[in-house]
N, CA, C and O atoms as a printed pandas DataFrame, in Angstrom:
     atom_number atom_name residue_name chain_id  residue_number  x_coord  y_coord  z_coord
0              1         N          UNK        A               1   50.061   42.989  -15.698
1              2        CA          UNK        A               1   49.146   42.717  -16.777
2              3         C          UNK        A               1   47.815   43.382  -16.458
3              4         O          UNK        A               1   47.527   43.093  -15.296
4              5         N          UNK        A               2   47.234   43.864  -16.804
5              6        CA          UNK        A               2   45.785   44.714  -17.488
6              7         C          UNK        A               2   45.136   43.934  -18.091
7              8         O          UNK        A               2   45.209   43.320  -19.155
8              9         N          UNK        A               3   43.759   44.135  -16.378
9             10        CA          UNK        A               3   42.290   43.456  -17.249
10            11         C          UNK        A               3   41.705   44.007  -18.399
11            12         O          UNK        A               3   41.611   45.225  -18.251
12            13         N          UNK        A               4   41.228   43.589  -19.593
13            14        CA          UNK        A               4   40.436   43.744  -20.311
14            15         C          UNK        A               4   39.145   44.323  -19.481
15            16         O          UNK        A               4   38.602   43.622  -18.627
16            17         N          UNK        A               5   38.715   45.574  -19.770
17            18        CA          UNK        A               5   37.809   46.468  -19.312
18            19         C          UNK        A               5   36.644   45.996  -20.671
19            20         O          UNK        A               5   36.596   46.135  -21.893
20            21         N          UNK        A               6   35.721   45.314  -19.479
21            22        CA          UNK        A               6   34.038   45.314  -20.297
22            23         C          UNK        A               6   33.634   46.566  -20.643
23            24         O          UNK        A               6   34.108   47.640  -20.271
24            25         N          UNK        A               7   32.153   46.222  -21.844
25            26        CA          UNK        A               7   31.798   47.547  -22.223
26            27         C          UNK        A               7   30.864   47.470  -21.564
27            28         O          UNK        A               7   30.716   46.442  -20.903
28            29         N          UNK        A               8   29.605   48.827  -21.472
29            30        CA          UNK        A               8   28.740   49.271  -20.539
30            31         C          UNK        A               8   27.684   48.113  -21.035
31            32         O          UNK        A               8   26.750   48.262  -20.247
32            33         N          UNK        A               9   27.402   47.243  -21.752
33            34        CA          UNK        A               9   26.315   47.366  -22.604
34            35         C          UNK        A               9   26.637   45.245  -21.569
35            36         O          UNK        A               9   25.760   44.621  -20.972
36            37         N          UNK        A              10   27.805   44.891  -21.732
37            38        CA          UNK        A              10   27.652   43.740  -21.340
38            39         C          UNK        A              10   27.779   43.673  -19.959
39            40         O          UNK        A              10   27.575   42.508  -19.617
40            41         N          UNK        A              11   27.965   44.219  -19.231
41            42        CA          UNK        A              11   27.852   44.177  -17.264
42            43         C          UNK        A              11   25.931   43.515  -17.521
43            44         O          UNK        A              11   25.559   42.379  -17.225
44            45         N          UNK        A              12   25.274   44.334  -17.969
45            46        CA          UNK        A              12   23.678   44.224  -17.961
46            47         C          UNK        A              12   23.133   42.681  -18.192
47            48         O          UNK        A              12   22.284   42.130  -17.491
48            49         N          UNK        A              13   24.082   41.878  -19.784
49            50        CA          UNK        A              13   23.656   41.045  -20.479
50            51         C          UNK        A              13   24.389   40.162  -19.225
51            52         O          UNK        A              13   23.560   39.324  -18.872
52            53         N          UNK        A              14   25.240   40.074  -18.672
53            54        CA          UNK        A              14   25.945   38.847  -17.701
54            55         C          UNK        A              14   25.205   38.830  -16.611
55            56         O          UNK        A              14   25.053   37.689  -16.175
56            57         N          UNK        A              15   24.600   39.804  -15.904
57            58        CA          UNK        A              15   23.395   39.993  -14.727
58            59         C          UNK        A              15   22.406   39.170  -15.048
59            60         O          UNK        A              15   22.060   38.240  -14.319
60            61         N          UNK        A              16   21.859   39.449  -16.192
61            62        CA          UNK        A              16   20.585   38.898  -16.980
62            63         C          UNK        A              16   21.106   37.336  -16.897
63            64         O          UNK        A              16   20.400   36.488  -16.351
64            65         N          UNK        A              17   22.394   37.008  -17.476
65            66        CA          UNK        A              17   22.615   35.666  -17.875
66            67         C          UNK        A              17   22.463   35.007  -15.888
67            68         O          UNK        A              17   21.951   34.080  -15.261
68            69         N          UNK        A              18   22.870   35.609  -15.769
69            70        CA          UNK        A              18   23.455   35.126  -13.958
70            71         C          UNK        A              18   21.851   34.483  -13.116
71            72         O          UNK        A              18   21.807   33.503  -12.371
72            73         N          UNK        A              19   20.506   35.491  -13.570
73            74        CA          UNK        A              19   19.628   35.518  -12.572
74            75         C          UNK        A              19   19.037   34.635  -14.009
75            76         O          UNK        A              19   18.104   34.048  -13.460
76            77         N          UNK        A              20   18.987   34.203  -15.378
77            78        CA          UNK        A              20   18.550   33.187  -15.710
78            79         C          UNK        A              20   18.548   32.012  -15.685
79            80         O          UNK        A              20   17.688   31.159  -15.901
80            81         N          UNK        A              21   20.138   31.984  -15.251
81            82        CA          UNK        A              21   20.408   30.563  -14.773
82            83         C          UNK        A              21   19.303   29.850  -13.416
83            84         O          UNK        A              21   18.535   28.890  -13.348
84            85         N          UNK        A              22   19.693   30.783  -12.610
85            86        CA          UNK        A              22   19.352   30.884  -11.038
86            87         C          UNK        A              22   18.363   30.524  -11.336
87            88         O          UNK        A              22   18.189   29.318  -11.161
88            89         N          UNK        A              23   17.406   31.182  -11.824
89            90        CA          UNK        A              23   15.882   31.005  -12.201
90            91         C          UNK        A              23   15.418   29.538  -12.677
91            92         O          UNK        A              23   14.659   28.758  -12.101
92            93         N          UNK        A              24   16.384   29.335  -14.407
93            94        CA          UNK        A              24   16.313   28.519  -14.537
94            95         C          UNK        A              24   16.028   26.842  -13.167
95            96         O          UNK        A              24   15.151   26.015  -12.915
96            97         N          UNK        A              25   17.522   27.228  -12.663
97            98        CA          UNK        A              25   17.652   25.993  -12.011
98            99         C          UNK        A              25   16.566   25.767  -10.910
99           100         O          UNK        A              25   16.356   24.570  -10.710
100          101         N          UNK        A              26   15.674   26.798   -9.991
101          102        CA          UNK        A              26   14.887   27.074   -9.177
102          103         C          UNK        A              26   13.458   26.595   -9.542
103          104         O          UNK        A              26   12.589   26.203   -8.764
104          105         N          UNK        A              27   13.390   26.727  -11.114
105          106        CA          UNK        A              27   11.705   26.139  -11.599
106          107         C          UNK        A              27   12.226   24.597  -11.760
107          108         O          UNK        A              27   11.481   23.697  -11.371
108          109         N          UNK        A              28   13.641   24.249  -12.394
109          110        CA          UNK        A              28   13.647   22.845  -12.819
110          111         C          UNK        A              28   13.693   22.108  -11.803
111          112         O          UNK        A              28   13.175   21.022  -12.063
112          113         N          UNK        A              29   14.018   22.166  -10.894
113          114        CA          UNK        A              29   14.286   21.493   -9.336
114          115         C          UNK        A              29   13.337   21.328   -8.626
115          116         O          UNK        A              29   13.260   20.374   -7.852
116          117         N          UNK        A              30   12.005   22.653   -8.815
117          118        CA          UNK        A              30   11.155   22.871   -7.676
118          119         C          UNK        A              30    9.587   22.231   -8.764
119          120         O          UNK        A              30    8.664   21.537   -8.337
120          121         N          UNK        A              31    9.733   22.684   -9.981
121          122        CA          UNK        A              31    7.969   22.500  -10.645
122          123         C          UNK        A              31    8.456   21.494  -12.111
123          124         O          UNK        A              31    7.685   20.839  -12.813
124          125         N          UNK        A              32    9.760   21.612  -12.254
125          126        CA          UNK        A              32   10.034   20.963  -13.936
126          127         C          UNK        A              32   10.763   19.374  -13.456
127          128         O          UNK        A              32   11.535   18.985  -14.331
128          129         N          UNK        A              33   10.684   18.652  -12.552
129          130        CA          UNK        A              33   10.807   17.625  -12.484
130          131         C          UNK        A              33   12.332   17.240  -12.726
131          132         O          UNK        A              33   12.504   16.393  -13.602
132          133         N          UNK        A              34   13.293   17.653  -12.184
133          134        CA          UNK        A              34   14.674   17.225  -12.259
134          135         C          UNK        A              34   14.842   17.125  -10.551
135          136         O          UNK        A              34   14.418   17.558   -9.479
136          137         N          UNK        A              35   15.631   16.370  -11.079
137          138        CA          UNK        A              35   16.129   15.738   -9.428
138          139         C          UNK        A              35   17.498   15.505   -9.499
139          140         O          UNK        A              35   17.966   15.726  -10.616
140          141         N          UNK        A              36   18.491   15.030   -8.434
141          142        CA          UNK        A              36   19.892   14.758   -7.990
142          143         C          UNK        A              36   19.664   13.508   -8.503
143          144         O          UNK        A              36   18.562   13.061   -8.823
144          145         N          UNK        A              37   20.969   12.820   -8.594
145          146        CA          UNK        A              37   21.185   11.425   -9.193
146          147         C          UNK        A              37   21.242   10.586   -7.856
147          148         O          UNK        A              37   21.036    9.373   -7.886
148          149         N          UNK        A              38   21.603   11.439   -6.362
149          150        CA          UNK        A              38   20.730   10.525   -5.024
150          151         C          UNK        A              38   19.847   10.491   -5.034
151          152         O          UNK        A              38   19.455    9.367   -4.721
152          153         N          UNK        A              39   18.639   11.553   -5.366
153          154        CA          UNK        A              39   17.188   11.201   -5.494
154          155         C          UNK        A              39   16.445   10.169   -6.677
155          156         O          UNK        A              39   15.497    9.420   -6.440
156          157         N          UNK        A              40   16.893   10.277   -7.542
157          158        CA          UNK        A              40   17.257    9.147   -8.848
158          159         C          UNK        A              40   17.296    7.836   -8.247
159          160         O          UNK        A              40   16.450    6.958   -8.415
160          161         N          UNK        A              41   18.670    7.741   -7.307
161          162        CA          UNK        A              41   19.002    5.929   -7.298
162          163         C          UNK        A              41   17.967    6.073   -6.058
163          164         O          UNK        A              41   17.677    4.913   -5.767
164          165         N          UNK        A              42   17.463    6.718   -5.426
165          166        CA          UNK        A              42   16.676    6.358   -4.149
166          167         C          UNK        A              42   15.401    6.097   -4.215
167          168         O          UNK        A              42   14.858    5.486   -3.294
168          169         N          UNK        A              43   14.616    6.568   -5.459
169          170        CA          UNK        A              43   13.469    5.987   -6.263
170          171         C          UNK        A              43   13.476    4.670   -6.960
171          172         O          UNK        A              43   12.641    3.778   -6.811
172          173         N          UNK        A              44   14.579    4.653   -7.783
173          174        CA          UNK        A              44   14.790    3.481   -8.525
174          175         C          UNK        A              44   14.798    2.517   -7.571
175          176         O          UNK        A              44   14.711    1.414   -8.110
176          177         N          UNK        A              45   14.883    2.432   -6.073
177          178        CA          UNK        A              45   15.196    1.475   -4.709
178          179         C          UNK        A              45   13.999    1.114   -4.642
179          180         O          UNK        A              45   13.498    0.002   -4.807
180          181         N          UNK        A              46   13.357    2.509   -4.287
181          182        CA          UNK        A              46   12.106    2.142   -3.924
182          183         C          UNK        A              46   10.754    1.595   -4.855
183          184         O          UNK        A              46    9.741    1.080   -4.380
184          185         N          UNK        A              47   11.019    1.845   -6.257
185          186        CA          UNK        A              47   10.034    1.201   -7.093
186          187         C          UNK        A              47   10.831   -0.326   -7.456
187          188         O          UNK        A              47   10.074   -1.256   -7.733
188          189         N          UNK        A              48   12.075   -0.554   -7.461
189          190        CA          UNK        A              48   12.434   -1.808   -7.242
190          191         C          UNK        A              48   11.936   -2.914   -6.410
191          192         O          UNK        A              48   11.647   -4.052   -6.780
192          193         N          UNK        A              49   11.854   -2.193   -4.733
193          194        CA          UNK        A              49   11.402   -3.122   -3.484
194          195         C          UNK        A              49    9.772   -3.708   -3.502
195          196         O          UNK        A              49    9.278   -4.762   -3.103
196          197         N          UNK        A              50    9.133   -2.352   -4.238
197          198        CA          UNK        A              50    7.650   -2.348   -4.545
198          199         C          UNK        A              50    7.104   -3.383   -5.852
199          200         O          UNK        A              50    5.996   -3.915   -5.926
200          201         N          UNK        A              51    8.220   -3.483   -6.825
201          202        CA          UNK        A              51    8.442   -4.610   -7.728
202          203         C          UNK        A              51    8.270   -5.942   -7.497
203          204         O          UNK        A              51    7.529   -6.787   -7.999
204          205         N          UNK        A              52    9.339   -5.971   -6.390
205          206        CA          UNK        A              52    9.387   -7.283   -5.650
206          207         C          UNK        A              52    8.485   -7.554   -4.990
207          208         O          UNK        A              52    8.045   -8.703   -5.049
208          209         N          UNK        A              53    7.875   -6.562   -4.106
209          210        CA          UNK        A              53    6.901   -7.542   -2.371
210          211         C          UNK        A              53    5.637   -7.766   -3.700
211          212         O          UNK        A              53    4.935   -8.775   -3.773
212          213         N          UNK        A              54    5.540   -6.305   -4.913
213          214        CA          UNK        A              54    3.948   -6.970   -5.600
214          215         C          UNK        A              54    4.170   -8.514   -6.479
215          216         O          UNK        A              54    3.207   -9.190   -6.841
216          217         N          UNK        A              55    5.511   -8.878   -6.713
217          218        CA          UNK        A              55    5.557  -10.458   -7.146
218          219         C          UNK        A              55    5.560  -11.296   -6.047
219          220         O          UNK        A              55    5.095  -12.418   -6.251
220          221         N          UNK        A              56    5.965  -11.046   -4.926
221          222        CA          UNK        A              56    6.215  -12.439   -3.930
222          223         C          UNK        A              56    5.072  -12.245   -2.953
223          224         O          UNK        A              56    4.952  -13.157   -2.135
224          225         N          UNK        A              57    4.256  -11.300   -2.873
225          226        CA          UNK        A              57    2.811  -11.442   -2.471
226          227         C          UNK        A              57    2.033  -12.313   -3.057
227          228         O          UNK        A              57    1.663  -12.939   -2.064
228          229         N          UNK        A              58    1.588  -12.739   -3.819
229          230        CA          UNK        A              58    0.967  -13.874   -4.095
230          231         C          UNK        A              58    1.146  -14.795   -4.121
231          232         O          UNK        A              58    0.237  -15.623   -4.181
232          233         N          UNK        A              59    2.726  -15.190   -4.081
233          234        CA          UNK        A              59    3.379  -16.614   -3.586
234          235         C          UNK        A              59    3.118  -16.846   -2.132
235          236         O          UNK        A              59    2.876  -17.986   -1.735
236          237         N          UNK        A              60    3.161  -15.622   -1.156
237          238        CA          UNK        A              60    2.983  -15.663    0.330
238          239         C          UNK        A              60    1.621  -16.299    0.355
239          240         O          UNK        A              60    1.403  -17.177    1.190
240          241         N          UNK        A              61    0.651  -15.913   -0.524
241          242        CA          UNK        A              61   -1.034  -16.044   -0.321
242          243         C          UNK        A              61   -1.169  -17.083   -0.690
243          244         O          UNK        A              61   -1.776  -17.811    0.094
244          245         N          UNK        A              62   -0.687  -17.756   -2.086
245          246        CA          UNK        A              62   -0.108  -19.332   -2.218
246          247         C          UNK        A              62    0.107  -20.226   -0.944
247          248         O          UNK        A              62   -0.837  -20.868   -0.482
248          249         N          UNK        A              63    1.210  -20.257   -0.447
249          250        CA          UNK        A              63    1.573  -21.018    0.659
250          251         C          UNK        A              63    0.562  -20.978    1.641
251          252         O          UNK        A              63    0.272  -21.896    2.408
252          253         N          UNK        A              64    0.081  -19.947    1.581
253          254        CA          UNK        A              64   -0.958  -19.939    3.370
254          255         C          UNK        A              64   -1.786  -20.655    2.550
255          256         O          UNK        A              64   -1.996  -21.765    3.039
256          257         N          UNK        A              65   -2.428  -20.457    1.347
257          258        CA          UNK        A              65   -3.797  -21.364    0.718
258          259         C          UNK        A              65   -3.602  -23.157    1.119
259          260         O          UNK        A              65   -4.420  -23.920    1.633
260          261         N          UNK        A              66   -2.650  -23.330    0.802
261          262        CA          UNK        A              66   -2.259  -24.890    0.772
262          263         C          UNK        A              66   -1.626  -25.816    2.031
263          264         O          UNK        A              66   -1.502  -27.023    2.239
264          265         N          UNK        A              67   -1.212  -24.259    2.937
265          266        CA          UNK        A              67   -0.951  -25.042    4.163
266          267         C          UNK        A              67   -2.082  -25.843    4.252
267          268         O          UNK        A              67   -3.008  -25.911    3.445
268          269         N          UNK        A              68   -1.893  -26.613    5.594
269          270        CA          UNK        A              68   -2.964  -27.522    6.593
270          271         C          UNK        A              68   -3.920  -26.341    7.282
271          272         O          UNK        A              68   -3.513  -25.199    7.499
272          273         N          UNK        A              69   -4.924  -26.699    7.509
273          274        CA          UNK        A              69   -5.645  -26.144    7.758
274          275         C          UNK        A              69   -5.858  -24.416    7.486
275          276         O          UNK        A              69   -5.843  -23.599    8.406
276          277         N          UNK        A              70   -6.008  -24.148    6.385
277          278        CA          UNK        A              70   -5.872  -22.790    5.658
278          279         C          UNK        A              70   -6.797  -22.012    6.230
279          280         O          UNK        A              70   -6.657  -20.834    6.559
280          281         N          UNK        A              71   -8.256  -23.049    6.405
281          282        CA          UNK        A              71   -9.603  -21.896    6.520
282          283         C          UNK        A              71   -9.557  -21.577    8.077
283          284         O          UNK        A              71  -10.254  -20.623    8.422
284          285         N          UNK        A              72   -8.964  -22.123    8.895
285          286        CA          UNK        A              72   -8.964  -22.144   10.222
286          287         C          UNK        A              72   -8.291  -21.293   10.632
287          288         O          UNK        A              72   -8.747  -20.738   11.631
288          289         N          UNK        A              73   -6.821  -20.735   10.061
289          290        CA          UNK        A              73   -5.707  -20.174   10.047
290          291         C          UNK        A              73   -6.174  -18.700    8.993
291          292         O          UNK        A              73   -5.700  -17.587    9.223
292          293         N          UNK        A              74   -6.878  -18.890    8.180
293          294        CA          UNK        A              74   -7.299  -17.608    7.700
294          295         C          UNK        A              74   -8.505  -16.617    8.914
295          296         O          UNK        A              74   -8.516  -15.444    9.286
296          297         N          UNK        A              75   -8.975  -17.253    9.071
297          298        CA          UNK        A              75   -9.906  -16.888   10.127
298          299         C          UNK        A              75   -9.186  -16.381   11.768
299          300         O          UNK        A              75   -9.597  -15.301   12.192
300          301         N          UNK        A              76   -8.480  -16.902   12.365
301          302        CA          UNK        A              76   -7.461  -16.666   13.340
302          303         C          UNK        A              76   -7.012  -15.520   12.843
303          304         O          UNK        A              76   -7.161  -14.583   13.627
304          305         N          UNK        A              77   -6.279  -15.120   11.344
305          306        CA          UNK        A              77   -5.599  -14.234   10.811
306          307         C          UNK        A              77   -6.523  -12.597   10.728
307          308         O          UNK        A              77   -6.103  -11.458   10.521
308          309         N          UNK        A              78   -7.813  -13.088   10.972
309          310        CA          UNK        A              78   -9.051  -11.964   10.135
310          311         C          UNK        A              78   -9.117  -11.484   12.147
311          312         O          UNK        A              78   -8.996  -10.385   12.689
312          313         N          UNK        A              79   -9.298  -12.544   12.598
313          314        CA          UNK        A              79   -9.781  -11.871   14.007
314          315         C          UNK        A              79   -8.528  -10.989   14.765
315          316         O          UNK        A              79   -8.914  -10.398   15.773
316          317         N          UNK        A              80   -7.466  -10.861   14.517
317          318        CA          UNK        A              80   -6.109  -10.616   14.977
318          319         C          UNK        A              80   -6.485   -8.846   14.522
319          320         O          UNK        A              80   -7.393   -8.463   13.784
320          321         N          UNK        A              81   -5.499   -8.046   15.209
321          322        CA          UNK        A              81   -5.921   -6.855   14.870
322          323         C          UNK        A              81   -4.812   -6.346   13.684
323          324         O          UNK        A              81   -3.924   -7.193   13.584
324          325         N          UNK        A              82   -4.614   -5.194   12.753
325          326        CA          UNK        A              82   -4.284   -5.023   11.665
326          327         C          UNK        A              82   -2.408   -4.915   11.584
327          328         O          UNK        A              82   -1.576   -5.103   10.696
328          329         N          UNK        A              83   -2.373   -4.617   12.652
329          330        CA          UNK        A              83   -0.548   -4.509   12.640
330          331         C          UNK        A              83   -0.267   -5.865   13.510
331          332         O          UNK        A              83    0.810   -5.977   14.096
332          333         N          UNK        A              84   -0.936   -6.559   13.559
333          334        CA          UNK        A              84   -0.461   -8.134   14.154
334          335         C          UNK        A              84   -0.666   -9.293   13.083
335          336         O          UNK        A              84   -0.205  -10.434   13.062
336          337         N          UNK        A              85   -1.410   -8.704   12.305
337          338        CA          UNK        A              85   -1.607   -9.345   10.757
338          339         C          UNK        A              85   -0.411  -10.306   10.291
339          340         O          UNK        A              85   -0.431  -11.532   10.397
340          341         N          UNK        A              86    0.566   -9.591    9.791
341          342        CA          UNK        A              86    1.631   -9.105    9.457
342          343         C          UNK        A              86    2.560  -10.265   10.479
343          344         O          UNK        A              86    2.908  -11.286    9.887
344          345         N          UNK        A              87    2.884  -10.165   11.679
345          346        CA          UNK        A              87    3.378  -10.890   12.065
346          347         C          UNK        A              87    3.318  -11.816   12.393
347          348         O          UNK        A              87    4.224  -12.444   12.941
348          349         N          UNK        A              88    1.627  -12.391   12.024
349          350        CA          UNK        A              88    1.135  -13.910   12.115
350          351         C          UNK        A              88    1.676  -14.494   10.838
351          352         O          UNK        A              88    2.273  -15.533   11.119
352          353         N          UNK        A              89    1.706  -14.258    9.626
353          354        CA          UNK        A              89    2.237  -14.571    8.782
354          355         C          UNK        A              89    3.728  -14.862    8.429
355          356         O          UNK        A              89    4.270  -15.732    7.747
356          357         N          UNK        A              90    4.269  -13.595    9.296
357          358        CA          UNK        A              90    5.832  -14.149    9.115
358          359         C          UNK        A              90    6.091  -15.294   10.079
359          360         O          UNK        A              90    6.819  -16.259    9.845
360          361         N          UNK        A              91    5.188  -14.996   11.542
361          362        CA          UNK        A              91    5.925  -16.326   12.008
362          363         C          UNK        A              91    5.130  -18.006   11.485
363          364         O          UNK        A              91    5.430  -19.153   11.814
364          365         N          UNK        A              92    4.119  -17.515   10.624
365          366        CA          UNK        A              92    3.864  -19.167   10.285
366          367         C          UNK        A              92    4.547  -19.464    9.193
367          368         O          UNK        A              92    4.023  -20.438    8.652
368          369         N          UNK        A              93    5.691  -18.989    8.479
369          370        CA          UNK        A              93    6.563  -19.163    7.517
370          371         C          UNK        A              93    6.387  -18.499    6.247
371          372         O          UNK        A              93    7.288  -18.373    5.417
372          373         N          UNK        A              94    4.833  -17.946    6.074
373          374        CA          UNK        A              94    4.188  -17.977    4.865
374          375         C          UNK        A              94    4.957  -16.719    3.527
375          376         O          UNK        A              94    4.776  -16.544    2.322
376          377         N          UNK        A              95    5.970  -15.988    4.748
377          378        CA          UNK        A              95    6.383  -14.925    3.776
378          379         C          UNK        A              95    7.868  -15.538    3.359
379          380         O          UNK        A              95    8.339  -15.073    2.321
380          381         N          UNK        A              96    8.431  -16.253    3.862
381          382        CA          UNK        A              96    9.460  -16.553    3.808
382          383         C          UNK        A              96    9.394  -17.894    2.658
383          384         O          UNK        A              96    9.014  -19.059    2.775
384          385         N          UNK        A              97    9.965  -17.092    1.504
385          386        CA          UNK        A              97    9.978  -17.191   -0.049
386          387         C          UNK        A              97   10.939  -18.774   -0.288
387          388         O          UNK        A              97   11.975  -18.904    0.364
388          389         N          UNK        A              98   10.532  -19.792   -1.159
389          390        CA          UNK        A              98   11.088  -21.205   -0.994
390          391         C          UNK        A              98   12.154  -20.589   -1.755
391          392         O          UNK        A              98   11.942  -19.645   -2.516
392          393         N          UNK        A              99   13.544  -21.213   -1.528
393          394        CA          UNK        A              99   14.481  -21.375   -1.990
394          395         C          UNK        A              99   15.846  -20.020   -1.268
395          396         O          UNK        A              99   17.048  -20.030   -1.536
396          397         N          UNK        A             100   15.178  -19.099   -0.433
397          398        CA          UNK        A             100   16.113  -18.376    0.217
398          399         C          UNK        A             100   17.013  -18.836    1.087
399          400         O          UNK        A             100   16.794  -19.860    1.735
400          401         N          UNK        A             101   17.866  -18.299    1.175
401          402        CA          UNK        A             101   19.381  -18.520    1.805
402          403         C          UNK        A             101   19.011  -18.005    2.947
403          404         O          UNK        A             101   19.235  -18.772    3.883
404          405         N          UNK        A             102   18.622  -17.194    3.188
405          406        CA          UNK        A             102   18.506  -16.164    5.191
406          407         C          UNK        A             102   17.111  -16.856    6.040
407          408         O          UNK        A             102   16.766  -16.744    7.216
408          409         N          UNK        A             103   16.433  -17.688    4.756
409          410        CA          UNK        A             103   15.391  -18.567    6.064
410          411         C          UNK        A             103   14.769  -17.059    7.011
411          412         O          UNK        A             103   13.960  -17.246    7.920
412          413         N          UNK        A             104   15.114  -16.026    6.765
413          414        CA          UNK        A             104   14.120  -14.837    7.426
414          415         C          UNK        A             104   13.065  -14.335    6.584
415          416         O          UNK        A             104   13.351  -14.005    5.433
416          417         N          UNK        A             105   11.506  -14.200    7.142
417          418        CA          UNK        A             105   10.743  -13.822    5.868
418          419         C          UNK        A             105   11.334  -12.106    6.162
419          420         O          UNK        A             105   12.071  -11.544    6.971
420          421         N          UNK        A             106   10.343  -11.658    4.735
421          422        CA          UNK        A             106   10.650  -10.485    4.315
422          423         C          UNK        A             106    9.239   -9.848    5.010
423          424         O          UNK        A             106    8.084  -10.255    4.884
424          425         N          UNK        A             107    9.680   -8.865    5.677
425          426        CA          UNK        A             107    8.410   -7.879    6.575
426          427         C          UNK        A             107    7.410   -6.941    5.532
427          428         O          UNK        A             107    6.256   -6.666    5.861
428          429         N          UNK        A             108    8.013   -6.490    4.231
429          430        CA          UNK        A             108    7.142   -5.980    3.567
430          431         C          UNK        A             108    6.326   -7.053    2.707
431          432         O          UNK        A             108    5.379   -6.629    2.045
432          433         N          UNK        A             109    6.575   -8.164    2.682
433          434        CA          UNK        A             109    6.003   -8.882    2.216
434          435         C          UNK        A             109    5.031   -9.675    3.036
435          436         O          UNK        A             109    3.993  -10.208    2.645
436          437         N          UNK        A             110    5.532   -9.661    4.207
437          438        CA          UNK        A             110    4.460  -10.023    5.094
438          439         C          UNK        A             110    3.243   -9.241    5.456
439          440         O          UNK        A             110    2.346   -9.828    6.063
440          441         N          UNK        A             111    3.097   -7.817    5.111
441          442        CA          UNK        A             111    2.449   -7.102    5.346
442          443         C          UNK        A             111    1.571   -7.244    4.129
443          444         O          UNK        A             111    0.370   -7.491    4.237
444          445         N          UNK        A             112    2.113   -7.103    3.095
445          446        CA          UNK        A             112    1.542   -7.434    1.409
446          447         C          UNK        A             112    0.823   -8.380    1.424
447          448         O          UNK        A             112   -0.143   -8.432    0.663
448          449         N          UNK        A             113    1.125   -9.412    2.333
449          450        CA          UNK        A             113    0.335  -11.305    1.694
450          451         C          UNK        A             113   -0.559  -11.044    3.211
451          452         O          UNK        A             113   -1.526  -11.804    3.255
452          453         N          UNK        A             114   -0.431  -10.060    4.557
453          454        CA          UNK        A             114   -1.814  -10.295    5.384
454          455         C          UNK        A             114   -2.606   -9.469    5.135
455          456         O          UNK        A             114   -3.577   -9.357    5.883
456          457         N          UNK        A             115   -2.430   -8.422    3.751
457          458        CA          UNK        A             115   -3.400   -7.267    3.709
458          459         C          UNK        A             115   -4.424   -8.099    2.506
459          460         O          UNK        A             115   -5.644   -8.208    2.627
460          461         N          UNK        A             116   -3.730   -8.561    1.517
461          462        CA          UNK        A             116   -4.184  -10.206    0.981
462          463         C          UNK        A             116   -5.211  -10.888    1.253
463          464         O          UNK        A             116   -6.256  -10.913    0.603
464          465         N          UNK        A             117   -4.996  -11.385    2.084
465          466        CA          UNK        A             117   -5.635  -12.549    2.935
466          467         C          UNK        A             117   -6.986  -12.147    3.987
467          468         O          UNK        A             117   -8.013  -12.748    4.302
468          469         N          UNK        A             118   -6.383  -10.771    4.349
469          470        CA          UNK        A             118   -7.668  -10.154    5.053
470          471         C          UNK        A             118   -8.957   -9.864    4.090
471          472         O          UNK        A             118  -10.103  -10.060    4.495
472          473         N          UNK        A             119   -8.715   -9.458    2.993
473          474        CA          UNK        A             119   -9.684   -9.214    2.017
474          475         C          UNK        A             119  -10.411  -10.702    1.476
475          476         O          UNK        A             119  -11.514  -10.689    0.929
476          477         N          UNK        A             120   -9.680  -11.899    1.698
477          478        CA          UNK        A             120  -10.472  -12.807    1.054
478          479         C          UNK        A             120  -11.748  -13.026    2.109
479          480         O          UNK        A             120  -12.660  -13.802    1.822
C-alpha cells in the first residue's frame, strides 16, 4: 500500500501547526495560568488547611481567654521566645479543638492562636 504523498504547500502549514502548539502550551503553563490537576488538588489542600487553622484560631484564643489564670499565662506566653510560642499552647491544651477524637492539638493551629495571643 502507498502513502498518500503531501503537497509542497502543507509540510510548511503542519511545522507552523507543530511549533504553535508548543508555543501555545509553553506561555499557558509558564505566564497564562494553567496548571496540572496535581497542582490543582495540591492548592485546593492548601487553601483548605488555611480555611481551617483561620476558623479554629480563635476558638484556640477563646479557651486560653477563659482558662484559670489567663493574664498570668498570657504573659509567661509573651516572655517565651517565638518558636516556643507555639508549643506552650499546644501543651496547655488550648489548640486542641473540644469535641476531637485524636485528643492531639493541631500544630498549625497552635502556631495561629500563639501568634494571636502575642499581639494582645
Amino acid at each position: 500500500m502507498k502513502m498518500p504523498q503531501l503537497s509542497a504547500k502543507t509540510e510548511p502549514f503542519l511545522w507552523g501547526a507543530a511549533a504553535g502548539a508548543i508555543a501555545l502550551a509553553v506561555i499557558g503553563f509558564n505566564w497564562g495560568g494553567w496548571v496540572t490537576g496535581g497542582t490543582a488538588e495540591k492548592r485546593a489542600v492548601e487553601r483548605a488547611e488555611a480555611a481551617i487553622v483561620a476558623s479554629l484560631a480563635p476558638i484556640c484564643v477563646a479557651q486560653f481567654q477563659k482558662g484559670p489564670e489567663a493574664r498570668g499565662k498570657l504573659a509567661a506566653l509573651k516572655q517565651t521566645q517565638g518558636w516556643e510560642q507555639s508549643e506552650f499552647v499546644s501543651v496547655g491544651g488550648w489548640a486542641t479543638m473540644p469535641g476531637s477524637t485524636g485528643g492531639e492539638p493541631n500544630r498549625q493551629v497552635a502556631q495561629a492562636c500563639a501568634e494571636a495571643l502575642a499581639k494582645l
